[in-house]
C-alpha positions as CSV (number, residue, x, y, z in Angstrom):
1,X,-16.0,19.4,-20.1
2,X,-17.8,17.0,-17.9
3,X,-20.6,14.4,-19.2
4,X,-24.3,13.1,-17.9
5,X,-25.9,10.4,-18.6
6,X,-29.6,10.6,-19.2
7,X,-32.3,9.0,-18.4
8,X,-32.8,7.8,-22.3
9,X,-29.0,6.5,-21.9
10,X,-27.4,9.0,-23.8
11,X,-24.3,10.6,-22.7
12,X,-24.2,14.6,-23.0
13,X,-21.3,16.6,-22.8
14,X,-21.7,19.6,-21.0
15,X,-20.0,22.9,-19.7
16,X,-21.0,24.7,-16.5
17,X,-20.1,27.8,-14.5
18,X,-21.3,27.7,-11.1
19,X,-22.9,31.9,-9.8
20,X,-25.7,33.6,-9.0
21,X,-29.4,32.7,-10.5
22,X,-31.4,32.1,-12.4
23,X,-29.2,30.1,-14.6
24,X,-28.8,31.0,-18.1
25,X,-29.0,27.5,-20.0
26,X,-27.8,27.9,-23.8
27,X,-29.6,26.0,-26.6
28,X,-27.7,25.5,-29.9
29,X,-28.9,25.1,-33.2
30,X,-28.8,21.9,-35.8
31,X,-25.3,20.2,-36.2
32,X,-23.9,22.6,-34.0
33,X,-21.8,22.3,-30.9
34,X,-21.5,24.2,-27.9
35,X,-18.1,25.4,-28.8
36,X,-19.9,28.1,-31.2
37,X,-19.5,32.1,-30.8
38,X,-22.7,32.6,-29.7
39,X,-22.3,29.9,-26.8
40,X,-18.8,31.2,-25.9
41,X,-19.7,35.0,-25.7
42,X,-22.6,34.3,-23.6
43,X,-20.5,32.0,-21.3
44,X,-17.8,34.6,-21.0
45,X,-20.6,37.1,-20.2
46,X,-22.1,34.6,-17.6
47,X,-18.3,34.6,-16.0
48,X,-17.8,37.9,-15.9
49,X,-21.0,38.7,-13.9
50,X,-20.5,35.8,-11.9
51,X,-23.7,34.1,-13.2
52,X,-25.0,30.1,-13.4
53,X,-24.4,29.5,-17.0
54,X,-24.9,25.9,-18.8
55,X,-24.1,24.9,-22.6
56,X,-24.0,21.1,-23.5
57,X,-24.1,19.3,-27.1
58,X,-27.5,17.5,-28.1
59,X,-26.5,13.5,-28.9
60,X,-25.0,13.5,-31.9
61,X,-23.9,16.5,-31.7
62,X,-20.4,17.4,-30.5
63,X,-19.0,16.0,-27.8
64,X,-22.2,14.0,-26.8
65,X,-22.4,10.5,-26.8
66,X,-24.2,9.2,-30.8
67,X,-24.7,9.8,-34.5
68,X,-26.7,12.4,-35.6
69,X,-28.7,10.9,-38.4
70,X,-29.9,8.8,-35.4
71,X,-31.3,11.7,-33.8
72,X,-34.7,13.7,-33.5
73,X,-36.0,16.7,-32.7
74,X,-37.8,14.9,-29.6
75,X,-34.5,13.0,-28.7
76,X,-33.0,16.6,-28.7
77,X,-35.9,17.7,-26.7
78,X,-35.1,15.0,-24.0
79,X,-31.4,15.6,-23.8
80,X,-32.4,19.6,-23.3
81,X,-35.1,18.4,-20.7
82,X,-32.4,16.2,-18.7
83,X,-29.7,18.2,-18.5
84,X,-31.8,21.5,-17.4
85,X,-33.4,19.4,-14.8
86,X,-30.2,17.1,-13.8
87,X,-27.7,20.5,-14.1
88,X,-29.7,23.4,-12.5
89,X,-31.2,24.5,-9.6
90,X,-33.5,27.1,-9.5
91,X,-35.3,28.9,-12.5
92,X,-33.8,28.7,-15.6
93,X,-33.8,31.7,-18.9
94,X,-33.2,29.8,-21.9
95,X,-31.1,31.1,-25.0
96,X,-31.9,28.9,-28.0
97,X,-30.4,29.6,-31.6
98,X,-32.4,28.4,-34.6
99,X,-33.7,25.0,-34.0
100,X,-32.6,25.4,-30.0
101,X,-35.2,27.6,-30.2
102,X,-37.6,25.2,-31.4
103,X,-36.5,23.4,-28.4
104,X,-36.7,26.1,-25.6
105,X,-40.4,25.8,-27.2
106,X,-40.8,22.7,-26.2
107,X,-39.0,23.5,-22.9
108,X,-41.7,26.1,-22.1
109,X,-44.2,23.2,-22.8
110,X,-42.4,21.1,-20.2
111,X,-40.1,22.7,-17.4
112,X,-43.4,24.8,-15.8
113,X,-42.7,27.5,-13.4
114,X,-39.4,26.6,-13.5
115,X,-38.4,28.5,-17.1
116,X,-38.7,32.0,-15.9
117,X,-38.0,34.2,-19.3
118,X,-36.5,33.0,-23.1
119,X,-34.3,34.8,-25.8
120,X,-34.8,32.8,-28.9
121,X,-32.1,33.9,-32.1
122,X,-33.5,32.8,-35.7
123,X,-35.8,30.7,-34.0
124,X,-37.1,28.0,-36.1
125,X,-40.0,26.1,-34.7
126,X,-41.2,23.2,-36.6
127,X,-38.6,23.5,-39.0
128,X,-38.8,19.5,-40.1
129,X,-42.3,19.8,-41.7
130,X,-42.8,24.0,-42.8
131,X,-39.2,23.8,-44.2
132,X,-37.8,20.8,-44.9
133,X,-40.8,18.6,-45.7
134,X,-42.8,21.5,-47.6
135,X,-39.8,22.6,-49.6
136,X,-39.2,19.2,-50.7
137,X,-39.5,18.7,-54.2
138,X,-41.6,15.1,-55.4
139,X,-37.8,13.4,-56.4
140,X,-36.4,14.2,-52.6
141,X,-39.7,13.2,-50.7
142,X,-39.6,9.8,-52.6
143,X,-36.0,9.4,-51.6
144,X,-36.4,10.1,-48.2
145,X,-40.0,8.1,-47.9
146,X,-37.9,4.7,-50.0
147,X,-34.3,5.2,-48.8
148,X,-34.9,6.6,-45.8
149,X,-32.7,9.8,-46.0
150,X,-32.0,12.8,-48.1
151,X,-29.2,14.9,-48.7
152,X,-29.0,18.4,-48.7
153,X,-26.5,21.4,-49.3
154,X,-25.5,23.0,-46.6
155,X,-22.5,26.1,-46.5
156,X,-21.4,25.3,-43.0
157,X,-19.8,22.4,-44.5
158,X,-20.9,18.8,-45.3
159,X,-24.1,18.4,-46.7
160,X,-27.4,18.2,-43.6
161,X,-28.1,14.0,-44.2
162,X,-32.1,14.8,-43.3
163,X,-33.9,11.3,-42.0
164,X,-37.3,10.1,-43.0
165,X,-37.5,9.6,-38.6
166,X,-35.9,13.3,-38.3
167,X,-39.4,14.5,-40.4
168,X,-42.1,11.8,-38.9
169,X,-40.7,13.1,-35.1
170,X,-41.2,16.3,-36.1
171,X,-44.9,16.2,-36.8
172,X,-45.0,14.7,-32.8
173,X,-43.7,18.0,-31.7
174,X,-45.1,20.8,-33.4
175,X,-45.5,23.9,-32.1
176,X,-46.9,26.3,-34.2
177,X,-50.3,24.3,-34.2
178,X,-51.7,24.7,-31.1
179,X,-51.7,26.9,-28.1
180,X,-48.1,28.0,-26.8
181,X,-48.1,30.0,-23.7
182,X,-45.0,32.2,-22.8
183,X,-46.3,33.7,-19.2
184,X,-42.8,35.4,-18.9
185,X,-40.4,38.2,-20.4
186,X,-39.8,37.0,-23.9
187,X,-36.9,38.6,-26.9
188,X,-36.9,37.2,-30.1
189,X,-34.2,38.3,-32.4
190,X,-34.6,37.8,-36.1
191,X,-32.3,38.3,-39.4
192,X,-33.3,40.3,-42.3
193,X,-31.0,38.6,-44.8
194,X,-31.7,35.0,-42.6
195,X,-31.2,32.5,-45.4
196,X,-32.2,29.6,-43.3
197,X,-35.0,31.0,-41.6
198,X,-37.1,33.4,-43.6
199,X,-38.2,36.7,-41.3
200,X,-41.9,35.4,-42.1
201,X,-41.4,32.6,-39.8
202,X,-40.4,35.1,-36.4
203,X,-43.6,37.2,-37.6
204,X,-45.8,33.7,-37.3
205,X,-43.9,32.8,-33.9
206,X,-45.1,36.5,-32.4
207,X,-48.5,36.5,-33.2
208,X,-48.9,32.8,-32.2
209,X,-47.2,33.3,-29.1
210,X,-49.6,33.8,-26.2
211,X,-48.2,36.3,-23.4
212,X,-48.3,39.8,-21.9
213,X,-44.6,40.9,-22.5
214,X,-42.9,39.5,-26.0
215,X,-41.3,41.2,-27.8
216,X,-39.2,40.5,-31.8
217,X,-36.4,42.7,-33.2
218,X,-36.0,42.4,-36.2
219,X,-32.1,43.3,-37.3
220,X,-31.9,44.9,-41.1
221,X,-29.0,42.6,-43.5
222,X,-28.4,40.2,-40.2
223,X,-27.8,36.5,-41.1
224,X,-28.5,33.4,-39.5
225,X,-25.4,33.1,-38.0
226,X,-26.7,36.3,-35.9
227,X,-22.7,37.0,-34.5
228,X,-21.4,39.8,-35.6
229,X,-20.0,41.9,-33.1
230,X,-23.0,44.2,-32.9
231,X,-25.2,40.5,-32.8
232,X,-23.9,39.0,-29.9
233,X,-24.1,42.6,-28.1
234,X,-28.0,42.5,-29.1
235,X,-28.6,39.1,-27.7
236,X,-26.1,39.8,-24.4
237,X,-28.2,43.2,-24.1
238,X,-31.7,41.3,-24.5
239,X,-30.9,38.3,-22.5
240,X,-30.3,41.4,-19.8
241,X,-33.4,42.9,-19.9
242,X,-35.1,39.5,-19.9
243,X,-33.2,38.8,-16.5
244,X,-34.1,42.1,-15.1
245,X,-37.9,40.7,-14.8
246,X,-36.6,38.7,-12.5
């Protein structure tokens, strides 16, 4: 593990191979680390073709330097934007899981000619005001508007402590609301039995999505951890054929 420090002041842990291009820059999800199966797989795919692979924790996440109920999606958003600029050379494809892929999103808003094809997994764009602010009930927007915060379940562990600045950041970097152009190969891979993210939220991210070769697969009674065995083949064999645009 190695660590950069970015232009916000935030340290960022990080893990890189060195290989052949473009490099293939993994993008977790929320409260996750980039010592998950999906991250790992890809990286030991990445070493066994010999190619440029970089994972990294978001502050407060992980390794990285930070708390997490400090954090925000646009904080995430920089840390992404610094360490793909800081750590790569060359074009980038991007492989974000569920709220990473909010953030490749965001990436392809950002990093120009540079990002040069995605694979998004349970992609959940905007996820801080269609989920989380929408599926609040009157009792947990009051809570989170007085005290600040809100807690809620979560069964990867500890209850998600959800910020009133996590939801108010949000609504700066939304997008689902206006034009979002994707002028590259594109795979999104999508759950059928995705608690977290419902299947109607890939189906809204398609036909928003403005480009000439997207594509979603939609994976019968797959969850949102999307890493099963036949899962992580599926995103190793799309991330391929995104690559072989190139």
């Amino acid at each position: 593990m190695e660590t950069l420090d970015t232009p916000q002041r935030r340290r960022i842990a990080y893990n890189r191979l060195e290989g052949n291009g473009p490099c293939v820059v993994f993008l977790g999800g929320l409260k996750s680390d980039m010592e998950g199966t999906k991250a790992l797989h890809l990286e030991a795919w990445a070493r066994a073709g010999g190619r440029a692979f970089l994972r990294f924790d978001y502050s407060g996440h992980g390794q990285s330097s930070g708390d997490f109920t400090e954090g925000a999606i646009g904080d995430w958003a920089e840390d992404a934007q610094a360490a793909i600029t800081a750590l790569t050379a060359g074009p980038v494809v991007l492989v974000g899981s569920s709220m990473g892929g909010w953030i490749s999103l965001l990436m392809a808003k950002r990093l120009g000619a540079k990002l040069a094809g995605l694979v998004t997994i349970a992609a959940a764009p905007d996820f801080t005001e269609d989920s989380m602010w929408d599926g609040f009930d009157e009792a947990q927007k009051a809570a989170l508007m007085e005290e600040g915060q809100v807690a809620l379940p979560s069964e990867y562990g500890d209850p998600y402590i959800i910020t009133r600045r996590l939801v108010e950041d949000g609504r700066a970097h939304l997008v689902l609301r206006e034009p979002l152009a994707l002028p590259y190969r594109v795979r999104f891979l999508q759950g059928t039995a995705d608690a977290d993210v419902d299947m109607s939220v890939a189906l809204r991210l398609l036909d928003h999505a403005e480009g000439d070769d997207i594509r979603l697969t939609l994976v019968k009674g797959a969850d949102h951890r999307f890493s099963t065995p036949k899962e992580l083949d599926l995103i190793v064999e799309s991330l391929e054929d995104v690559l072989a645009s190139l």
